[in-house]
Backbone as JSON, one array per atom type, in Angstrom:
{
  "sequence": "XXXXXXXXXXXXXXXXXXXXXXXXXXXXXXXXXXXXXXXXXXXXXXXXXXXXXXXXXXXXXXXXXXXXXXXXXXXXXXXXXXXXXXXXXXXXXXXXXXXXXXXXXXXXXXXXXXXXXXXXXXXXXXXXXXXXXXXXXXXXXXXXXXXXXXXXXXXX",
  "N": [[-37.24, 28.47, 30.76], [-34.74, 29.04, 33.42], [-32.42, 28.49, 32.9], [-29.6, 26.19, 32.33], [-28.8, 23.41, 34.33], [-25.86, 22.85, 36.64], [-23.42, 20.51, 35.9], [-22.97, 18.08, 38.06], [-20.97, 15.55, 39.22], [-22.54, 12.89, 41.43], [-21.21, 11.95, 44.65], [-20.83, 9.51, 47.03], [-22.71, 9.13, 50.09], [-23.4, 7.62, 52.39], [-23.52, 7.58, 55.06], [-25.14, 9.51, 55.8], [-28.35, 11.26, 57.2], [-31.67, 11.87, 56.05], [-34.18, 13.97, 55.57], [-37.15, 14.1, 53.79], [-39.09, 17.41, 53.44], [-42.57, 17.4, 52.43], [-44.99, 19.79, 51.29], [-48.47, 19.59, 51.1], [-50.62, 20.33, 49.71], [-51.38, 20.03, 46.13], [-50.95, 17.78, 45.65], [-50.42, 15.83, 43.64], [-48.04, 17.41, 42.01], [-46.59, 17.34, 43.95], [-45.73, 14.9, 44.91], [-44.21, 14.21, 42.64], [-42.09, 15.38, 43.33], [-41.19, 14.96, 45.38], [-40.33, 12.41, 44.74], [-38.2, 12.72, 42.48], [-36.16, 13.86, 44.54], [-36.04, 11.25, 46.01], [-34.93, 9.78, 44.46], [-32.29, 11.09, 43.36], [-30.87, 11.26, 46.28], [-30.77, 8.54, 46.49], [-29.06, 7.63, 44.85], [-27.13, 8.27, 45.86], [-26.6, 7.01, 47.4], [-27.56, 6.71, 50.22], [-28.89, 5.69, 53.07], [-30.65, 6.55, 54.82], [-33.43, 7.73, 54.55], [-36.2, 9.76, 55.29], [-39.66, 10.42, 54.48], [-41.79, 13.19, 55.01], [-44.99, 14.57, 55.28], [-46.43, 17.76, 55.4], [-48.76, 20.36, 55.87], [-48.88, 22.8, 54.52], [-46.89, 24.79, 52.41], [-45.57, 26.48, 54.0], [-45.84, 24.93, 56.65], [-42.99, 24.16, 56.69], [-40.53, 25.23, 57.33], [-40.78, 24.64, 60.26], [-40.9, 22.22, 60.45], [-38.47, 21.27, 59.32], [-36.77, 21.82, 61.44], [-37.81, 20.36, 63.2], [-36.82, 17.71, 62.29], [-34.5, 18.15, 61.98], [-33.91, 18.07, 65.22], [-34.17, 15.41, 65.9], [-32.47, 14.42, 64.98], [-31.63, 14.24, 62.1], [-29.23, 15.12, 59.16], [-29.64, 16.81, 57.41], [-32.32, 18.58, 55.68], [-34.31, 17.83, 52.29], [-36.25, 20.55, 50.91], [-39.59, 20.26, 49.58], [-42.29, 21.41, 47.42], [-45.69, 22.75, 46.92], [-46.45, 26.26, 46.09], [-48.74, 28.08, 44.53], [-50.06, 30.86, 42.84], [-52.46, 32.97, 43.33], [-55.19, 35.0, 43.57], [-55.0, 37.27, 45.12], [-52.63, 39.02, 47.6], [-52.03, 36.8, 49.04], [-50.01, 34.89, 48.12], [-47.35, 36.24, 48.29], [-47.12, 36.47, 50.46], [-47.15, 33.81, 51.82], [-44.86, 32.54, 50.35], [-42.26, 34.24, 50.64], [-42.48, 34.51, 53.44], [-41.84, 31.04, 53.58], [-39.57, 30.71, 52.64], [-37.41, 32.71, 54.12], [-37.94, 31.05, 56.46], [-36.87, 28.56, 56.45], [-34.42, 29.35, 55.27], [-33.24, 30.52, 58.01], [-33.78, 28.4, 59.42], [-31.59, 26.7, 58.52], [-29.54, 28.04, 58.99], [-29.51, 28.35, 61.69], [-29.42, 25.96, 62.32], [-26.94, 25.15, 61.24], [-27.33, 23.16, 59.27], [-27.62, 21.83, 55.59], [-30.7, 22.37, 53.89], [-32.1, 21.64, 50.73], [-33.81, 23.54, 48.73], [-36.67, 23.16, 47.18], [-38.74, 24.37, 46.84], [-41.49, 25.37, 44.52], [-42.73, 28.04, 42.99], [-45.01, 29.66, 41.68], [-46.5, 30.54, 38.78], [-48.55, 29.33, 37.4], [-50.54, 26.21, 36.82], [-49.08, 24.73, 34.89], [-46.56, 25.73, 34.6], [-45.38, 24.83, 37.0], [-46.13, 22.11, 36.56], [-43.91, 21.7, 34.22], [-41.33, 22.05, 36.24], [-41.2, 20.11, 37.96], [-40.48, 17.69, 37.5], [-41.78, 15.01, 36.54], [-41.9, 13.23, 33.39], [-41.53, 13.98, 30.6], [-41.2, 16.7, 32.05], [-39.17, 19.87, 32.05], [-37.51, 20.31, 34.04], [-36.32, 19.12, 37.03], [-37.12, 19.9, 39.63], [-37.08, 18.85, 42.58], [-34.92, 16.88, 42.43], [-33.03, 18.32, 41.81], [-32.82, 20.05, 44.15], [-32.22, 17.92, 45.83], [-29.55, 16.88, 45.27], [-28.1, 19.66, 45.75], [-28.1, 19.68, 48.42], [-26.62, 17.31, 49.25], [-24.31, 17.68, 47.95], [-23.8, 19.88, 49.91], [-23.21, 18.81, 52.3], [-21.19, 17.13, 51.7], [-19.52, 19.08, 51.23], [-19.87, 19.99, 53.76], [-18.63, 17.9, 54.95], [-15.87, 17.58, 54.6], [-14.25, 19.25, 55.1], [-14.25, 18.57, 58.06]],
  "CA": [[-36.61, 28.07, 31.98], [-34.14, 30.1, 34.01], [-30.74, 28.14, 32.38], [-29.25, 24.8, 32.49], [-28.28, 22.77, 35.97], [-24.76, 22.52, 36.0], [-22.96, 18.35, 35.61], [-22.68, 17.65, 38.93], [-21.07, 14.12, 40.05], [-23.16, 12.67, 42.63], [-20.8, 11.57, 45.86], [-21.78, 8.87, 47.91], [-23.3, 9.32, 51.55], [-24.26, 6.28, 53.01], [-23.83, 7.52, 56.44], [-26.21, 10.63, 56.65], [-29.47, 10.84, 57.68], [-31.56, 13.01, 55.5], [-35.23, 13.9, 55.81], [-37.77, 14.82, 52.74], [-40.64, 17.35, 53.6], [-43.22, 18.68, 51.5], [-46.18, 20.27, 51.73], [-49.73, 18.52, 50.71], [-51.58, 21.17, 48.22], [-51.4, 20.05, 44.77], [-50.0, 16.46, 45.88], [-49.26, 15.08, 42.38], [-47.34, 18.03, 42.03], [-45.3, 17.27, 45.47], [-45.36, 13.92, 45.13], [-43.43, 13.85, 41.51], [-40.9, 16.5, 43.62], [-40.78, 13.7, 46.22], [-39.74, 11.46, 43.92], [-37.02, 13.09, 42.03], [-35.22, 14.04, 45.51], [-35.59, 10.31, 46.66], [-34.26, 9.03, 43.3], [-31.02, 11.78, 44.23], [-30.51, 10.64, 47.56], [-30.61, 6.59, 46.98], [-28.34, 7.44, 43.93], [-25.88, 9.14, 46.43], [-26.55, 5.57, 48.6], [-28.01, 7.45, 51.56], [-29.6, 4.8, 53.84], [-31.71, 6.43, 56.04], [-34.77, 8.26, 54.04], [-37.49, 9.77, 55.04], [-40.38, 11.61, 53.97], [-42.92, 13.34, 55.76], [-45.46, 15.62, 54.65], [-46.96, 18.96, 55.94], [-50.34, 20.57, 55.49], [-48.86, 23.86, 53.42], [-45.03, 25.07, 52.39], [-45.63, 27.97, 55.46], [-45.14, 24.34, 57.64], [-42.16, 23.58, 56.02], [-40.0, 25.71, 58.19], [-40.84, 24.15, 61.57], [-41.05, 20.48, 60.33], [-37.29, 21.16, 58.98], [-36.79, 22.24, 62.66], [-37.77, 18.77, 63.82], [-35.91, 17.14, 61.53], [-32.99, 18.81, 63.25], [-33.96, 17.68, 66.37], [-34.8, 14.46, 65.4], [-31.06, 13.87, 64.5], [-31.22, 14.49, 60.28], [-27.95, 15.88, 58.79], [-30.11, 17.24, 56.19], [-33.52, 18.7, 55.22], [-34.69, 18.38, 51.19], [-38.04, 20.95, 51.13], [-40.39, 20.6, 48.43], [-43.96, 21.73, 47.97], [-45.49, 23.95, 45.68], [-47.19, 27.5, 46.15], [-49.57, 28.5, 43.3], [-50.17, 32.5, 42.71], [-53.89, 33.57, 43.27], [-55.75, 36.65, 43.16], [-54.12, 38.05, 46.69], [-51.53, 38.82, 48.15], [-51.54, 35.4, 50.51], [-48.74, 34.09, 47.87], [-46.46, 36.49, 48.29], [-46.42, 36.43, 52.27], [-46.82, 32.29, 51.98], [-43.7, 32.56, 49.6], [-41.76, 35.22, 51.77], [-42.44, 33.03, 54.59], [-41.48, 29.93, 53.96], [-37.99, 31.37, 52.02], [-36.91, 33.37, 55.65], [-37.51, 30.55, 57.49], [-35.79, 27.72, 56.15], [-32.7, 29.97, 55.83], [-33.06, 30.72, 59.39], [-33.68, 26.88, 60.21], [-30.45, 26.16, 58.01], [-28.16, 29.09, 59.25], [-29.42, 28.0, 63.41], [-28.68, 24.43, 63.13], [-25.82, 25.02, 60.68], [-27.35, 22.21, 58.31], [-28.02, 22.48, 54.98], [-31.61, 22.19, 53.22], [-32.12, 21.87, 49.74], [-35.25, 23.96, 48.63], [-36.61, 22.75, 45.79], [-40.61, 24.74, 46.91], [-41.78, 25.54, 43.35], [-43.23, 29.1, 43.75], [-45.44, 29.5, 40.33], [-47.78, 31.25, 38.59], [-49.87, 28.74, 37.19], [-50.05, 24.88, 37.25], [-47.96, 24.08, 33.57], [-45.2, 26.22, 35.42], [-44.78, 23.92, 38.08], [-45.58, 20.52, 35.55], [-42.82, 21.81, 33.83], [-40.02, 22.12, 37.05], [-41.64, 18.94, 38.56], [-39.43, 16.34, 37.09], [-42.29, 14.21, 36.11], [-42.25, 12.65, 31.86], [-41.84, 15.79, 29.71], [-40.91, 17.96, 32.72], [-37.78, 20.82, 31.87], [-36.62, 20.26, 35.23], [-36.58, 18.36, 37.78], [-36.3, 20.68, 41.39], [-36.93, 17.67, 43.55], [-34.02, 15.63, 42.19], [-31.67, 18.88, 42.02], [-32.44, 19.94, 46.07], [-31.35, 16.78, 47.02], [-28.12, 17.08, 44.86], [-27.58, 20.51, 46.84], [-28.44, 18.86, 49.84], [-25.65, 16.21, 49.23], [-23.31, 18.71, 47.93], [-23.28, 20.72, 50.95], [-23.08, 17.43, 53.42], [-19.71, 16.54, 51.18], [-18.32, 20.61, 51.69], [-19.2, 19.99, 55.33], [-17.62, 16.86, 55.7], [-14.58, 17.76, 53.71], [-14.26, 20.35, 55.9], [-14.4, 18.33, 59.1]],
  "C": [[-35.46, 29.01, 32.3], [-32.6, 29.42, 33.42], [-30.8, 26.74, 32.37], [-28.19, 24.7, 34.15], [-26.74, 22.6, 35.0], [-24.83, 20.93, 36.55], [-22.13, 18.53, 36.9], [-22.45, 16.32, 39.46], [-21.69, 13.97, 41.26], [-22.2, 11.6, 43.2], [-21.72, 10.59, 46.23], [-21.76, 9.82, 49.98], [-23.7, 8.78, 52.55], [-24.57, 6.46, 54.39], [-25.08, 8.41, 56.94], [-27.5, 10.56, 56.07], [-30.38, 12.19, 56.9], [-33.17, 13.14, 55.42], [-36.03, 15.3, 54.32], [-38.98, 14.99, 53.34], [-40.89, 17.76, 52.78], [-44.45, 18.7, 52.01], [-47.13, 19.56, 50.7], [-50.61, 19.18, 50.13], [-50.72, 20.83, 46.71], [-50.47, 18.77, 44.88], [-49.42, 15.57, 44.65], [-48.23, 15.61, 42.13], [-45.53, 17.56, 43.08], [-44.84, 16.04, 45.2], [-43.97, 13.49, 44.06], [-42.19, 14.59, 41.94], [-39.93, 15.02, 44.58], [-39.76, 12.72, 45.83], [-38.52, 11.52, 43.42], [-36.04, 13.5, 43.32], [-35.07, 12.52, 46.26], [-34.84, 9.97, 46.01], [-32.75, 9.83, 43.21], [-30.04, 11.2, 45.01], [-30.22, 9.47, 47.15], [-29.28, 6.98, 45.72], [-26.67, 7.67, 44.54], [-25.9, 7.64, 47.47], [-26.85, 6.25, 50.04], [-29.13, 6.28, 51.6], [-30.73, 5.2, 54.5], [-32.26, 8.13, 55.04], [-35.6, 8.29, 54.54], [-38.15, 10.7, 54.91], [-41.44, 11.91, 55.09], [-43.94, 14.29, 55.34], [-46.39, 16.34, 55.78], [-47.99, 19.7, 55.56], [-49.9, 21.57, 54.72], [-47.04, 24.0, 53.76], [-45.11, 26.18, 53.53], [-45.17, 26.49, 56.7], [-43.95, 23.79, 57.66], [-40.79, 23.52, 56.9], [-39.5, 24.74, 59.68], [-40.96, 22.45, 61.46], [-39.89, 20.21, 60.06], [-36.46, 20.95, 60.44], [-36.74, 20.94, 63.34], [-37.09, 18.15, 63.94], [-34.85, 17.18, 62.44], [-32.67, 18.32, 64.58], [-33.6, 16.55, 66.91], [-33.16, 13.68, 65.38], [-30.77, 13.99, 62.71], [-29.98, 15.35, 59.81], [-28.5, 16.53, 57.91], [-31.39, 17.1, 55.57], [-34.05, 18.54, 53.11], [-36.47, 19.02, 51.39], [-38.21, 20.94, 49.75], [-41.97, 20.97, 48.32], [-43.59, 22.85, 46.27], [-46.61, 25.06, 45.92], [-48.13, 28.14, 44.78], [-49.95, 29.69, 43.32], [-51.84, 32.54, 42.08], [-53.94, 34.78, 43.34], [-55.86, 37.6, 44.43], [-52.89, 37.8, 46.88], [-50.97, 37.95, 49.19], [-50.41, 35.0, 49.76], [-47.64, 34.52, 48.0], [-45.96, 36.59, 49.93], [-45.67, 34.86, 52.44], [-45.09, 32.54, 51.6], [-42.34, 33.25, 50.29], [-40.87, 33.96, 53.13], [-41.62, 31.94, 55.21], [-39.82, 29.9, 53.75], [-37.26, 31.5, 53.38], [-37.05, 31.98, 56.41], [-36.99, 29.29, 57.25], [-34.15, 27.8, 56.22], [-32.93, 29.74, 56.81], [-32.67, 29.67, 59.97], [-32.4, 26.42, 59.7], [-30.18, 26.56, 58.81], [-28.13, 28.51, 61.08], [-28.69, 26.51, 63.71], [-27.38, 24.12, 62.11], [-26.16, 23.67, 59.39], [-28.27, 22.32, 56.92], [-29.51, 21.6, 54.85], [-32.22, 22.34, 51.92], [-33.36, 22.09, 49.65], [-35.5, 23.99, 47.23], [-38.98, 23.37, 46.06], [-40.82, 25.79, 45.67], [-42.68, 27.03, 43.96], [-43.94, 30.15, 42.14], [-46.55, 30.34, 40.17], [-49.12, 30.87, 37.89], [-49.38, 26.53, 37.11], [-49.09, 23.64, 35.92], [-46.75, 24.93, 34.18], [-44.5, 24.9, 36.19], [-44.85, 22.24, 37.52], [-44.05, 20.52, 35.13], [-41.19, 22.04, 34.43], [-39.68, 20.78, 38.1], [-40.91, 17.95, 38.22], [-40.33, 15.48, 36.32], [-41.85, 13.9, 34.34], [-42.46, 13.59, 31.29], [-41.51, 16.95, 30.32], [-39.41, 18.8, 31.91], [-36.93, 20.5, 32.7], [-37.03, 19.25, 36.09], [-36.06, 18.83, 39.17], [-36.32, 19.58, 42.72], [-35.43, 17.29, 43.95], [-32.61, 17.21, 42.37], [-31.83, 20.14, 43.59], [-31.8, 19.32, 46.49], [-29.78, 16.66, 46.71], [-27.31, 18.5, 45.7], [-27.47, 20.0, 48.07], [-26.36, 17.74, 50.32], [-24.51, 17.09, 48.72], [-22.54, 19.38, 49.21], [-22.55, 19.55, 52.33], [-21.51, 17.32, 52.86], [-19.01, 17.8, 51.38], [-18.07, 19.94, 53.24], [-18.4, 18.86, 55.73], [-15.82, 16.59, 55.79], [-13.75, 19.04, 54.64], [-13.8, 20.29, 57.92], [-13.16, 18.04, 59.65]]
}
C-alpha cells in the first residue's frame, strides 16, 4: 500500500448536502466504496445523503456537475477502472481525473475521489474497505470531502 491515512477527527456537518456517485462496472467493488463513504458521512451526522450511480467512472465528471446544480455542497466519486490490454484505461483514467478537478475548481466545491484506478481485481479488494481490505478509499473521500466543507466553512 502507498502509506498510512493520517488520524483525522471527524467534524460534524449536519447541515450540508452531499451527493455519492459511482460508477456501475464491477458493482461489488463500488458498492463496498459506497458504503465506506456513507458510513463517513452519517458519522460526520450529514443528513441529506445521496447516492446515485453512473454507467462508467468517464460519467462521473458530468453527474458531479449535476450534483452542483442540484444544490450538493459536496460530491464523494467512487468507481473503479480495471487495466486491460489497451490503452482505453489510461484515457478512461486521464479522463475522469481532469474532469472532476475541473468540476471542483468551476463550482469551487470540493469532491472527494476515492475512483480506484487498478491493475487487477485483488488491487482494488484490497483499497475497497470491505472485511480484510488495507484500505478503505470510499470511507477516506468522504473524510476529504468533509474536511474541505469544514476549511470552507471556517473560512466563511
Amino acid at each position: 500500500m502507498a502509506g498510512y491515512s493520517p488520524q483525522i477527527k471527524i467534524r460534524q456537518l449536519a447541515s450540508a448536502k452531499v451527493m455519492i456517485i459511482s460508477s456501475s462496472w464491477h458493482l461489488d467493488i463500488c458498492n463496498d466504496l459506497v458504503a465506506g463513504a456513507r458510513r463517513a458521512l452519517e458519522q460526520a451526522a450529514v443528513k441529506t445523503i445521496s447516492v446515485q450511480f453512473v454507467p462508467g467512472a468517464f460519467e462521473i465528471p458530468l453527474a458531479a456537475q449535476y450534483a452542483f446544480d442540484a444544490g450538493f455542497d459536496a460530491v464523494v466519486a467512487v468507481g473503479l477502472v480495471l487495466k486491460g490490454e489497451t490503452p482505453h484505461f489510461d484515457y478512461v483514467c486521464q479522463g475522469v481525473t481532469k474532469g472532476v478537478i475541473d468540476v471542483s475548481l468551476k463550482y469551487g466545491k470540493p469532491i472527494g475521489y476515492g475512483v480506484l484506478m487498478c491493475n487487477d481485481l485483488d488491487q482494488a479488494i484490497a483499497r475497497c474497505g470491505r472485511e480484510g481490505s488495507q484500505e478503505d478509499k470510499g470511507f477516506d473521500s468522504a473524510i476529504a470531502v468533509i474536511e474541505l466543507l469544514n476549511l470552507k466553512n471556517s473560512n466563511s
